[in-house]
VEXRO-680155 format. One record per residue: residue in three letters; x, z, y of N, C-alpha, C in turn. Coordinates in nm, 4 decimals. Atoms other than C-alpha are relative to their C-alpha. Layout:
<rs>
<r ALA; <X; Z; Y>; <X; Z; Y>; <X; Z; Y>>
...
</rs>
This chain:
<rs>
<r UNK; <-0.1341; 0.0427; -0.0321>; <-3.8607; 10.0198; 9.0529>; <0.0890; 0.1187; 0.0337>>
<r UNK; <-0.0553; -0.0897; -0.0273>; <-3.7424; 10.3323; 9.1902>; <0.0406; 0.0780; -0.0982>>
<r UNK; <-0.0150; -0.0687; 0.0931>; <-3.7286; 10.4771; 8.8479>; <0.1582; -0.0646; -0.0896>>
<r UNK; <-0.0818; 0.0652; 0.0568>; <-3.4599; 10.2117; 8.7426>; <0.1280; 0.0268; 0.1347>>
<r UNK; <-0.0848; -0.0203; -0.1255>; <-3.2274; 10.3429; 9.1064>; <0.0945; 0.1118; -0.1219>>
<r UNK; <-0.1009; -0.1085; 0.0831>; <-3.0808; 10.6316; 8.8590>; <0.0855; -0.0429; -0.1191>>
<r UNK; <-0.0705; 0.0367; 0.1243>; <-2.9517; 10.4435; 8.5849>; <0.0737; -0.1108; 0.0657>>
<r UNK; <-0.0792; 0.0652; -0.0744>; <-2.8191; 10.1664; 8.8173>; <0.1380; 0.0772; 0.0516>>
<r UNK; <-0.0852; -0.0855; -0.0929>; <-2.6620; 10.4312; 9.0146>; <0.1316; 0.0951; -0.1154>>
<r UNK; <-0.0819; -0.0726; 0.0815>; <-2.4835; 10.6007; 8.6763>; <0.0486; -0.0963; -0.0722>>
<r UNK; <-0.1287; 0.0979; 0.0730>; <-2.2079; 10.4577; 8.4059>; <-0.1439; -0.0389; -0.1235>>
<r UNK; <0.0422; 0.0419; 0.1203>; <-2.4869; 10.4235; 8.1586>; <0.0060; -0.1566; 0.0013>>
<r UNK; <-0.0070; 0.1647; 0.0483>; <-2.5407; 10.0094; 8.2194>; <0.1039; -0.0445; -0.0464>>
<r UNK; <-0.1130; 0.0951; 0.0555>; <-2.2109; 9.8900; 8.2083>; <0.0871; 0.0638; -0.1226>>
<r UNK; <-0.0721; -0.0515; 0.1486>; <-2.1146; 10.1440; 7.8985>; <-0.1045; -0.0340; -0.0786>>
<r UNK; <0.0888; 0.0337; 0.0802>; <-2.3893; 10.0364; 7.7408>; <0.0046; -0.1726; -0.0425>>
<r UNK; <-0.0556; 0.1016; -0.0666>; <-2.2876; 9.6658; 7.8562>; <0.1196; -0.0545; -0.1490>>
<r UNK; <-0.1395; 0.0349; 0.0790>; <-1.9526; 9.7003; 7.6616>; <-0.0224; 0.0475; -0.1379>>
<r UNK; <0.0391; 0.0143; 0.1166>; <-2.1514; 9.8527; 7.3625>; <-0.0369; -0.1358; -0.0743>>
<r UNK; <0.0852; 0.1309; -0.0103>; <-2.3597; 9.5265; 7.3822>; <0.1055; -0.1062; -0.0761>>
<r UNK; <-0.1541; 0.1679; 0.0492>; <-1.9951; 9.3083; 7.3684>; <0.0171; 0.0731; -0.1987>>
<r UNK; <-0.0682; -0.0354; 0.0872>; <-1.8370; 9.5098; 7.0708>; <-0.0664; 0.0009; -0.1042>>
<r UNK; <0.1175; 0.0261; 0.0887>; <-2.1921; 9.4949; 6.8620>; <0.0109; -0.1087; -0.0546>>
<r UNK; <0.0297; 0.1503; 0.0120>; <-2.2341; 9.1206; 6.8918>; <0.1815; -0.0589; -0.0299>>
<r UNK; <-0.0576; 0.0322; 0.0164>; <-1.8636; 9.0896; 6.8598>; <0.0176; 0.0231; -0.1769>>
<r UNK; <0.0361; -0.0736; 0.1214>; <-1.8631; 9.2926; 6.5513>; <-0.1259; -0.1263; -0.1187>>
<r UNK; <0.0988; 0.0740; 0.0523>; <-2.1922; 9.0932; 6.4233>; <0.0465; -0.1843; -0.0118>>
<r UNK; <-0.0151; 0.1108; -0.0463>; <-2.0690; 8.7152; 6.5129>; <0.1324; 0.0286; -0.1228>>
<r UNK; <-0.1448; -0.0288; 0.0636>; <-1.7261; 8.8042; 6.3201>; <-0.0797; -0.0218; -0.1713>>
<r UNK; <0.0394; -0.0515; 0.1438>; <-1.8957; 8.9338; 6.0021>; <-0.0602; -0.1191; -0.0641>>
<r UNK; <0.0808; 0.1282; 0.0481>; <-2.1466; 8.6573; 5.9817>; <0.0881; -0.1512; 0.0061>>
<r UNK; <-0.0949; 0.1408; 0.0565>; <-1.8826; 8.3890; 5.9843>; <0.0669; -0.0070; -0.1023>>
<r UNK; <-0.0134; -0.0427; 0.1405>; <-1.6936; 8.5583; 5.7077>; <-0.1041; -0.0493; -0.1129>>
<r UNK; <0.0717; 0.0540; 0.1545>; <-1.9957; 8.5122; 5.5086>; <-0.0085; -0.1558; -0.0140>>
<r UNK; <0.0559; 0.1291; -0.0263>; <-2.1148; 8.1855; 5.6338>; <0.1359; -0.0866; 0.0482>>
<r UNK; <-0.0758; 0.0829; -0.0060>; <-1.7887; 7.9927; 5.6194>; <-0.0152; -0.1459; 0.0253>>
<r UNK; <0.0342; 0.2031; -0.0262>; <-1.9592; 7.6149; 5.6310>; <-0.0786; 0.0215; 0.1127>>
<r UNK; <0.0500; -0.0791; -0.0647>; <-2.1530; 7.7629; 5.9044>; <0.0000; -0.1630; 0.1048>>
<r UNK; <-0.0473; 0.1036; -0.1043>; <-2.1830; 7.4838; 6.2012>; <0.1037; 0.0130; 0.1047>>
<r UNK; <-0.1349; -0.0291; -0.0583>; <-1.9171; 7.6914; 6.3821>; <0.1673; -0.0528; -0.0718>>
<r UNK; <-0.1391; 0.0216; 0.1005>; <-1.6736; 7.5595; 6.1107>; <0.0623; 0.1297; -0.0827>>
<r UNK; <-0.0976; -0.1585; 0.0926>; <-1.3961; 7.8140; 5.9593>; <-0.0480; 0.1252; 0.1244>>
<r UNK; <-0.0142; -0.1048; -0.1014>; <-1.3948; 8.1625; 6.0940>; <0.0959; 0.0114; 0.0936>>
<r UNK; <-0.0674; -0.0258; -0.1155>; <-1.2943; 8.1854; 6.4593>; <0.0115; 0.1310; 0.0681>>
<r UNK; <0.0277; -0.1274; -0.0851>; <-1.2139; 8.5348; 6.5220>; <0.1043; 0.0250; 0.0930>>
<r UNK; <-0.0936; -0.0069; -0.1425>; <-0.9640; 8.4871; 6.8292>; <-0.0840; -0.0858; 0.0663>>
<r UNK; <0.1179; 0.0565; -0.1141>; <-1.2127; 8.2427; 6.9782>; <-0.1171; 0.1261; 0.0329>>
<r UNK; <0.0961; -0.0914; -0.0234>; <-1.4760; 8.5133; 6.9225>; <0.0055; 0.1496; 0.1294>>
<r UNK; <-0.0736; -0.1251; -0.0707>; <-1.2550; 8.8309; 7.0352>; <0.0533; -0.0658; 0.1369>>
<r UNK; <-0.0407; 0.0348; -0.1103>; <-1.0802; 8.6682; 7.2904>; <-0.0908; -0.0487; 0.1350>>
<r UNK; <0.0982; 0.0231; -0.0851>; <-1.4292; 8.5243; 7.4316>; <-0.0351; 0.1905; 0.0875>>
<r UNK; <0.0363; -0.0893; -0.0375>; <-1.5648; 8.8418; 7.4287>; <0.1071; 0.1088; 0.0642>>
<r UNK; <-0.0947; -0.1382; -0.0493>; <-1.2800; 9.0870; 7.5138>; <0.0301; -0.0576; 0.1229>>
<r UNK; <-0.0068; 0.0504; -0.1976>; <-1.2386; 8.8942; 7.8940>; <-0.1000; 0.0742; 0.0517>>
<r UNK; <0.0791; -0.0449; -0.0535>; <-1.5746; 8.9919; 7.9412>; <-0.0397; 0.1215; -0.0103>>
<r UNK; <0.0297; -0.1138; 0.0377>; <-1.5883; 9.3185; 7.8077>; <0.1684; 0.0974; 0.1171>>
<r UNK; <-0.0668; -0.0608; -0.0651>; <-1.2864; 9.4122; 8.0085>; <-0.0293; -0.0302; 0.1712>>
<r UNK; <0.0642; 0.0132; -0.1614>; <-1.4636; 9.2780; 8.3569>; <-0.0862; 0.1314; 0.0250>>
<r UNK; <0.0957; -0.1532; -0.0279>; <-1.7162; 9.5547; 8.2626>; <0.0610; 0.1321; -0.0009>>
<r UNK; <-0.1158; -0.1400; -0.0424>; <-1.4278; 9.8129; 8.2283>; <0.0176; 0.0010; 0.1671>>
<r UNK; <-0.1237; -0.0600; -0.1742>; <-1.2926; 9.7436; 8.5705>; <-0.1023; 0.0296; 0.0608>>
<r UNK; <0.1275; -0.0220; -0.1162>; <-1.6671; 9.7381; 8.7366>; <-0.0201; 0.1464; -0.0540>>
<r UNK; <0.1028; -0.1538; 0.0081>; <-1.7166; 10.1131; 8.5680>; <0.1511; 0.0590; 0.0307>>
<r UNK; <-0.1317; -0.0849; -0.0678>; <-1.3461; 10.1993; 8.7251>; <-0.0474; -0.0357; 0.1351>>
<r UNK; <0.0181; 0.0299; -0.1238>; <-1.4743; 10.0492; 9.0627>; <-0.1149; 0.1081; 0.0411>>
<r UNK; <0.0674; -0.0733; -0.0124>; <-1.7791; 10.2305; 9.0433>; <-0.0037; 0.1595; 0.0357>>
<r UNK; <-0.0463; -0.1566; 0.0166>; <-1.6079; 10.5662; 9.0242>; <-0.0221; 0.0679; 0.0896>>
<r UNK; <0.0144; -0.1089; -0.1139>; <-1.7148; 10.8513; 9.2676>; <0.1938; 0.0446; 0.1114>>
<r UNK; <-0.1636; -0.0486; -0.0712>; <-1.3243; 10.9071; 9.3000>; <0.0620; -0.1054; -0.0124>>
<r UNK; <-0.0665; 0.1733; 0.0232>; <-1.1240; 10.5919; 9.3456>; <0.0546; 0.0500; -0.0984>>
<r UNK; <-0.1078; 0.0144; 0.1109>; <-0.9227; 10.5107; 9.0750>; <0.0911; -0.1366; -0.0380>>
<r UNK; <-0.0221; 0.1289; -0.0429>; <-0.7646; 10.1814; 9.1508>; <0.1252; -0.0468; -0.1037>>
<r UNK; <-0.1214; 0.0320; 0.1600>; <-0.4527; 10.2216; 8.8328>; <-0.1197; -0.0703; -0.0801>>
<r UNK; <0.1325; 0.0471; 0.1292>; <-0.7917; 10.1502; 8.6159>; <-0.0648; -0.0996; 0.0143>>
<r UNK; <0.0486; 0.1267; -0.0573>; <-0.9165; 9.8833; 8.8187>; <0.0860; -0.0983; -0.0791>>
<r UNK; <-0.0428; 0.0743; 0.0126>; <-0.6320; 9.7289; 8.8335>; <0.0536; -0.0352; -0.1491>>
<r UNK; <0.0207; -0.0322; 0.1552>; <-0.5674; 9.7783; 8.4641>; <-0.0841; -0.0941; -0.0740>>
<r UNK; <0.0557; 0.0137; 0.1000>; <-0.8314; 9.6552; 8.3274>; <-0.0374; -0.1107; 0.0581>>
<r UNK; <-0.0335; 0.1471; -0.0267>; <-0.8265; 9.3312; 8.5557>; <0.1138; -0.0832; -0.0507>>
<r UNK; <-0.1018; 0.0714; 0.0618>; <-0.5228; 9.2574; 8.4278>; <-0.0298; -0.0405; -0.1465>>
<r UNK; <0.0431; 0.0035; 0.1393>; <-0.5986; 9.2875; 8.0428>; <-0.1481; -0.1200; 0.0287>>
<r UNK; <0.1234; 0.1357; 0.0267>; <-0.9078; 9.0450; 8.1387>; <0.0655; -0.1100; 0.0899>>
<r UNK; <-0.0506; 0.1141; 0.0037>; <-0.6663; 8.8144; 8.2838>; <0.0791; -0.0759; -0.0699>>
<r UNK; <-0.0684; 0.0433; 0.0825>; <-0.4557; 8.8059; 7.9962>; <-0.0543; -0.0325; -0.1016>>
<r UNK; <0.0888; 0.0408; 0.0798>; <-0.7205; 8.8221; 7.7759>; <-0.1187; -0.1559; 0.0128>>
<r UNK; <0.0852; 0.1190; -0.0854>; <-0.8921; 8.4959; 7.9530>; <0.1005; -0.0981; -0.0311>>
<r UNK; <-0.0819; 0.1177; 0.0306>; <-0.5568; 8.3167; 7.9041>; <0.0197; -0.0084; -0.1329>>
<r UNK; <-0.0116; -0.0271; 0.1377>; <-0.5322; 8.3930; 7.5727>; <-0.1362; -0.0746; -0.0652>>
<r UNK; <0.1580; 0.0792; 0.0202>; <-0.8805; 8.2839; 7.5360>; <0.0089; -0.1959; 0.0089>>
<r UNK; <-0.0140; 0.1089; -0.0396>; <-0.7628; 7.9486; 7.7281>; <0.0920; -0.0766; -0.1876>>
<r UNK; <-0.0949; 0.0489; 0.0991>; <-0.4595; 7.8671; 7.4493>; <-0.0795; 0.0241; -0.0933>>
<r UNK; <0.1106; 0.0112; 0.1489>; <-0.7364; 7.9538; 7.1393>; <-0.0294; -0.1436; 0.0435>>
<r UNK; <0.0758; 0.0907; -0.0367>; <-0.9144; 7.6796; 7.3073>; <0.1013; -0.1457; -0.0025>>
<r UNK; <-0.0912; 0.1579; -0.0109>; <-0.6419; 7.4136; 7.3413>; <0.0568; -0.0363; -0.1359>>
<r UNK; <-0.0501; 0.0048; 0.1285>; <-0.5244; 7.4673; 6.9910>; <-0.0616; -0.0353; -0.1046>>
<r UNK; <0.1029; 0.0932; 0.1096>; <-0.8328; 7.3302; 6.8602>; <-0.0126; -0.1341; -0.0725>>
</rs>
């Protein structure tokens, strides 16, 4: 356990985190393109992006919180963009 205290303690999880989103966002996108009859229906890539980009910008602000030196413009920054991105997310969703 103690071996997993150094990588907790550095930016690698949550940049690795937001690799994770932009992969599977990336991947989920592509494969609907192909797979158009798909059980998801037509391609939803503002349901997709908009899912994912809320959560990919929560993990921005936790690796601005994290920071050795405050930085609280970046925080707040990148809470905002995942609250706009969350409402944005909401109106995909109602427009269904």
């Amino acid at each position: 356990m103690d071996r997993l205290i150094p990588i907790f303690d550095s930016d690698a999880l949550p940049i690795g985190i937001l690799v994770l989103i932009v992969v599977e966002a990336l991947g989920l996108v592509l494969w609907q393109r192909r797979n158009p009859e798909s059980a998801m229906g037509r391609p939803n890539t503002a349901r997709i992006v908009s899912f994912l980009g809320a959560g990919g910008s929560l993990v921005a602000a936790m690796i601005f919180h994290r920071r050795p030196e405050p930085f609280p413009e970046g925080f707040a920054l990148a809470m905002l963009c995942a609250m706009v991105i969350h409402l944005w997310h909401i109106a995909v969703l109602l427009r269904r």
